[in-house]
VEXDREN-2710 file (C-alpha; in Angstrom, 1 decimal):
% VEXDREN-2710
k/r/px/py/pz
1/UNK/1.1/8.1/-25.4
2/UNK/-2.2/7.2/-27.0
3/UNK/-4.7/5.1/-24.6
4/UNK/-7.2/2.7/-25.9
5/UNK/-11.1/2.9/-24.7
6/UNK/-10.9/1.5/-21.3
7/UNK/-14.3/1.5/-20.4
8/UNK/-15.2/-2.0/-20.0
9/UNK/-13.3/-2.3/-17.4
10/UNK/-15.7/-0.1/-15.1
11/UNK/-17.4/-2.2/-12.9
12/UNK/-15.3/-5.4/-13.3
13/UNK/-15.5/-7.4/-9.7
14/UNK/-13.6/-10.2/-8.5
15/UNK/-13.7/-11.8/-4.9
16/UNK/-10.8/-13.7/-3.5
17/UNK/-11.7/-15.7/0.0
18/UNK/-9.1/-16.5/2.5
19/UNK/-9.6/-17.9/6.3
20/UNK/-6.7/-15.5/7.8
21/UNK/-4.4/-18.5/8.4
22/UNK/-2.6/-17.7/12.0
23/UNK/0.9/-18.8/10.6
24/UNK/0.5/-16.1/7.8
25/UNK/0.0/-13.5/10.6
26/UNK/3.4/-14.8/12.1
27/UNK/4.6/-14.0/9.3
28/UNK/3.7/-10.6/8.7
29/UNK/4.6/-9.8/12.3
30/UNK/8.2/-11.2/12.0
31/UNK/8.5/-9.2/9.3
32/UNK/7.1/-6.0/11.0
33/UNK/8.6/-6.6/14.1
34/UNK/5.3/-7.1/15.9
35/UNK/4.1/-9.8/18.2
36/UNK/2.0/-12.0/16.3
37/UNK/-2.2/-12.2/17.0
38/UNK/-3.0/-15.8/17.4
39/UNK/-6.2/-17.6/16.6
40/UNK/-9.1/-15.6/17.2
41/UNK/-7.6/-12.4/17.7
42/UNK/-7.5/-9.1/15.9
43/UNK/-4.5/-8.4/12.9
44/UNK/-2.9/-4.8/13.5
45/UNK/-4.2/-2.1/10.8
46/UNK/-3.5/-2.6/6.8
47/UNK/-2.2/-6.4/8.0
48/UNK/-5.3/-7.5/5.2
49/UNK/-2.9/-5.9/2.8
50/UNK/-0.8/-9.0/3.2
51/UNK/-4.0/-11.5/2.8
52/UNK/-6.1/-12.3/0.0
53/UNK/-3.7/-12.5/-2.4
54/UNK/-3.7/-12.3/-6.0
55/UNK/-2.1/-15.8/-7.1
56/UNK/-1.6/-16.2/-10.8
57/UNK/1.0/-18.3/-12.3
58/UNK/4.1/-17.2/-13.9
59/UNK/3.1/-17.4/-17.1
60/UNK/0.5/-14.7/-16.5
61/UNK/2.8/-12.1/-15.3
62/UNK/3.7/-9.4/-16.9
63/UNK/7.9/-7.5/-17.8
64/UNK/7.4/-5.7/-14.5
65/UNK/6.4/-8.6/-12.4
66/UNK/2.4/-7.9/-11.5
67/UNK/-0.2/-9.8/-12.8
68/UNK/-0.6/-9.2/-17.0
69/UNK/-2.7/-6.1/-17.4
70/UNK/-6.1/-6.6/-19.4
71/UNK/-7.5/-9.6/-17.3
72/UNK/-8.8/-7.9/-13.8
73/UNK/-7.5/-4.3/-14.3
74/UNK/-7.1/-2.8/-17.4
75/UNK/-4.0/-2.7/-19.7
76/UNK/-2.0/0.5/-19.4
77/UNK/0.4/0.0/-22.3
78/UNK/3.9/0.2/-21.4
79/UNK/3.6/2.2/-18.5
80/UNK/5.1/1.7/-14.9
81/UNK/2.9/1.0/-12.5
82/UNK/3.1/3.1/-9.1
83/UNK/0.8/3.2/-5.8
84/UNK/-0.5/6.2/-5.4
85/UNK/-2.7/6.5/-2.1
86/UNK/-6.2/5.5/-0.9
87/UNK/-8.6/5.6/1.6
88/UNK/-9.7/2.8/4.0
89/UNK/-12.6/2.6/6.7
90/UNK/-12.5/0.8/9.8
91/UNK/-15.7/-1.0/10.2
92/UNK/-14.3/-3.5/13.2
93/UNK/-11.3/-5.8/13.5
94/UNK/-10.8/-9.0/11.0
95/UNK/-10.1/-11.8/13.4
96/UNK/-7.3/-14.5/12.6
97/UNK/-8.5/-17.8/12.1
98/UNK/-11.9/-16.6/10.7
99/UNK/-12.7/-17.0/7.1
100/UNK/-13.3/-13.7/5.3
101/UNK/-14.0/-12.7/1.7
102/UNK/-12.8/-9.4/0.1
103/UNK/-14.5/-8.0/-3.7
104/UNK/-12.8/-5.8/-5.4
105/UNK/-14.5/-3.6/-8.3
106/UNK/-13.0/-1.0/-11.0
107/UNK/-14.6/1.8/-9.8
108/UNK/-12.8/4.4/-12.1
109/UNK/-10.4/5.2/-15.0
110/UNK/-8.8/8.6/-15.3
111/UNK/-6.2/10.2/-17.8
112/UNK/-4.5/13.3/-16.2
113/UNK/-1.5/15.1/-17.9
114/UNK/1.2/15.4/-15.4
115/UNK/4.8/17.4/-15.4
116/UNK/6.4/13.7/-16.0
117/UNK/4.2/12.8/-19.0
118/UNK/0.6/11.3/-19.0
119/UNK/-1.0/9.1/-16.1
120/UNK/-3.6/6.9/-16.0
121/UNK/-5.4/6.6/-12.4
122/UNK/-7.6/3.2/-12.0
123/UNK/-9.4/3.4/-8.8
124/UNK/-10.1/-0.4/-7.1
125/UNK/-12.8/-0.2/-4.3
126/UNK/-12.3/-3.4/-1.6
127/UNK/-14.5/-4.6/0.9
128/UNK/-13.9/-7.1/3.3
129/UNK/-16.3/-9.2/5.1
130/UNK/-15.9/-11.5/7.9
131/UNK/-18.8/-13.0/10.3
132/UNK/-21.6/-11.5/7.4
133/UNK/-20.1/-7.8/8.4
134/UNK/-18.6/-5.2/6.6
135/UNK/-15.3/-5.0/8.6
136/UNK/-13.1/-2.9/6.1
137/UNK/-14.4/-0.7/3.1
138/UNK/-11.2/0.9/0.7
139/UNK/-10.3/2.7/-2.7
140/UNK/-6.8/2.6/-3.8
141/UNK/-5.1/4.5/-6.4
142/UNK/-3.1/3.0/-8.5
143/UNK/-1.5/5.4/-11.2
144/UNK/0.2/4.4/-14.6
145/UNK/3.1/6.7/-16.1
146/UNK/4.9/7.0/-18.9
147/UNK/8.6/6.1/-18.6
148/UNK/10.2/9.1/-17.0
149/UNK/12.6/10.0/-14.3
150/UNK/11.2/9.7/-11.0
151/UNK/10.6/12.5/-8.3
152/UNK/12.7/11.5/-5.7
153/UNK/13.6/15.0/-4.1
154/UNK/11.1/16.2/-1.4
155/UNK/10.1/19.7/-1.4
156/UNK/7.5/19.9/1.4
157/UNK/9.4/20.2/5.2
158/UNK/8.1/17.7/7.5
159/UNK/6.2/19.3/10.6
160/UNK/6.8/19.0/14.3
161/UNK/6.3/15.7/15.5
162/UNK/4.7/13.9/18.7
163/UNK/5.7/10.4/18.2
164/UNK/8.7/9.4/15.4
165/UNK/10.6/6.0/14.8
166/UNK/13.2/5.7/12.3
167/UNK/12.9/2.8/9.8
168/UNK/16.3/0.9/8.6
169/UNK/15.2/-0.6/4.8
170/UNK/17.0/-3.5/3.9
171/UNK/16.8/-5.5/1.0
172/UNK/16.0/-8.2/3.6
173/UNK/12.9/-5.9/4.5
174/UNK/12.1/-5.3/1.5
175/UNK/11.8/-9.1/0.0
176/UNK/10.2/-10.3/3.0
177/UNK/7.3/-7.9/2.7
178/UNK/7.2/-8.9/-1.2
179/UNK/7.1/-12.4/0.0
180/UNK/4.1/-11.9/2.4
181/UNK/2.0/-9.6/0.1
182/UNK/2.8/-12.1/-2.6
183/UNK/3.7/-9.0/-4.3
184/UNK/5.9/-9.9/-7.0
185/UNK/6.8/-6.3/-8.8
186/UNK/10.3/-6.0/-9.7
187/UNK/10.8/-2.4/-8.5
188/UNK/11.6/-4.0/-5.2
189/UNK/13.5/-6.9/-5.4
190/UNK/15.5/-6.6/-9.1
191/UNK/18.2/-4.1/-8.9
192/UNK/19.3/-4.6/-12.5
193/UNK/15.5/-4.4/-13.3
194/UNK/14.7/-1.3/-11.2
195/UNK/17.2/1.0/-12.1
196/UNK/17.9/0.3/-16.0
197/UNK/14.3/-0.3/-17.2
198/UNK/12.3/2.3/-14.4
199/UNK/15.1/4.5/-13.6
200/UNK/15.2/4.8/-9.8
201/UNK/18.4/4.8/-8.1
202/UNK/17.9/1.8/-5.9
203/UNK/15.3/-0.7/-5.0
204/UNK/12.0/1.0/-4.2
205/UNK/10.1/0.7/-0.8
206/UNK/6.7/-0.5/-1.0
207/UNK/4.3/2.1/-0.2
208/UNK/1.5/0.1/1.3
209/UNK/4.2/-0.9/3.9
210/UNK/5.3/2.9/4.4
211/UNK/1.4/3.5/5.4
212/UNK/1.6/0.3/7.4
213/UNK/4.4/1.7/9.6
214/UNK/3.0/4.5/9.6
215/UNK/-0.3/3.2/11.4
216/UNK/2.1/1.4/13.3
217/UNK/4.0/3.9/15.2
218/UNK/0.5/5.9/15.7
219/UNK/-0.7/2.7/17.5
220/UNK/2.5/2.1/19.6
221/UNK/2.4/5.8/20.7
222/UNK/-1.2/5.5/21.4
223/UNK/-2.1/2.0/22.2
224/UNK/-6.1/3.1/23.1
225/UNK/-6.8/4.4/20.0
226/UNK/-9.2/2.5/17.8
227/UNK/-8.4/3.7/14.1
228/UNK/-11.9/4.3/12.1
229/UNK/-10.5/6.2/8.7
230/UNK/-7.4/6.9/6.8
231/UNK/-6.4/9.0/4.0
232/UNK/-3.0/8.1/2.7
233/UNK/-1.4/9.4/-0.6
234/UNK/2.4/8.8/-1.7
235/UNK/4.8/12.0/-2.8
236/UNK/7.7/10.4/-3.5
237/UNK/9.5/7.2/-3.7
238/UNK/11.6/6.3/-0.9
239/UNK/14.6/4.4/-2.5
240/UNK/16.4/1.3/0.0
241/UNK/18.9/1.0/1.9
242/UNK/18.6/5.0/3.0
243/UNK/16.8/5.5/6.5
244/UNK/13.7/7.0/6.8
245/UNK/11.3/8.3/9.5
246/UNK/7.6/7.3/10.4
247/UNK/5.8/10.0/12.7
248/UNK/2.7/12.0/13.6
249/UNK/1.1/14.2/15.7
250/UNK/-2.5/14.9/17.0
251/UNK/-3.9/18.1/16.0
252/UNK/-7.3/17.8/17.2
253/UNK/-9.5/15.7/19.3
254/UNK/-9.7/12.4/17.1
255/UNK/-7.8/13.3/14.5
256/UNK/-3.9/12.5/13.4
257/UNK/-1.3/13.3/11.1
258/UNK/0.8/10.7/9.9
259/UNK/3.7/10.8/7.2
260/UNK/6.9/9.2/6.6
261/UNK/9.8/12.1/6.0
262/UNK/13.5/12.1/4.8
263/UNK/16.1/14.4/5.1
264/UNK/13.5/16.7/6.2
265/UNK/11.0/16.9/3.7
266/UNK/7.7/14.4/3.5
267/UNK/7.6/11.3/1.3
268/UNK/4.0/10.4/2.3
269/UNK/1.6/11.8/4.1
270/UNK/-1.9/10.6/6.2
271/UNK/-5.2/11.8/7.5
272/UNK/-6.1/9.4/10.6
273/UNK/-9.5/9.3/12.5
274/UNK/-9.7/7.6/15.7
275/UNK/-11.7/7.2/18.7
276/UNK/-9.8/7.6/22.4
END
């Protein structure tokens, strides 16, 4: 599948503004099953996933349900649209309550040939700033492929693990965390939609939840830690209502491994930094 020049997307910026509104993070923590921060204090890890959000009308959405391509991010042709990984830093805590701004720039545009076809990687670099401080600094991966069956087999055995919780994904789950990302992609809401035009079995679980689980259960088996860096990529889609499991271990002094397995085998996988 032929792609178009793409370059004038490089270096496209947009900044949304949004004054973490308490009743949002209520929210988000129902839907975790967390206790909710109130006014002033610090959201949980990857919670800004579920802020600033993109809100353009229906009539600028696109067959899968995302925002048209061409305006902010480039267009991709007919491609489905998957989240591949990213890393974030930890700069400080974004305090509910507090108005904060995030920019987000096009930082790069890849074709790769893969076994499923050919993918197109955009790269989005976000930084959040709250108080006049650089409080989180991220690239995510988002990767375009050509219609094609899906990986959904694991190959690589989870480790040994020192903390695991087992996560029960129902459709109720998944539209709730759709509702408070804002996040309006078919893929995990549309059965009819998901499995006759992208060909997975079942509605798909978001990954940027998986990875916020993930941090989850690292912070409820260590409640000191203060998480400074994460590396998170996807390997395969985990497909609801199946169970999955979120775990990790420590390998070295302020350093983590975090993934989300099935049946055995990983499904996503983490690098975490941390300070003790």
């Amino acid at each position: 599948m032929s792609t178009t020049d793409l370059s004038a997307w490089l270096g496209k910026s947009q900044t949304v503004v949004d004054r973490l509104d308490p009743n949002h993070a209520a929210c988000i923590a129902a839907t975790l099953g967390e206790p909710a921060p109130v006014l002033g204090q610090a959201i949980p890890a990857l919670w800004h996933w579920a802020y600033f959000l993109e809100t353009v009308p229906l009539s600028m959405t696109g067959r899968d349900g995302h925002p048209a391509r061409g305006s902010f991010l480039p267009p991709a042709d007919n491609r489905n649209r998957m989240w591949a990984g990213g890393r974030v830093s930890f700069e400080g805590a974004l305090q509910v309550g507090v108005q904060a701004q995030k920019t987000s720039t096009v930082t790069g545009i890849q074709e790769k040939k893969g076994r499923t076809g050919s993918l197109l990687f955009v790269t989005v670099k976000h930084e959040v700033v709250q108080n006049g401080k650089l409080i989180v600094s991220e690239e995510q991966d988002i990767v375009y492929r050509e219609p094609s069956p899906p990986k959904l087999v694991g190959t690589e055995p989870a480790p040994a693990s020192q903390w695991k919780e087992e996560i029960h994904p129902t459709a109720v789950l998944l539209f709730r965390y759709s509702a408070v990302t804002f996040n309006s992609h078919r893929i995990h809401y549309d059965h009819p939609y998901v499995t006759e035009t992208e060909g997975y079995p079942g509605l798909v679980v978001h990954g940027p939840m998986i990875a916020t689980l993930m941090c989850q259960a690292f912070a409820h088996a260590n409640p000191q830690a203060t998480l400074k860096h994460l590396s998170y990529r996807g390997l395969r889609p985990l497909i609801a209502p199946t169970p999955f499991s979120v775990a990790g271990n420590i390998g070295s002094s302020g350093q983590a491994q975090l993934w989300a397995e099935q049946g055995g085998t990983l499904a996503h996988s983490a690098e975490l930094r941390f300070e003790a």
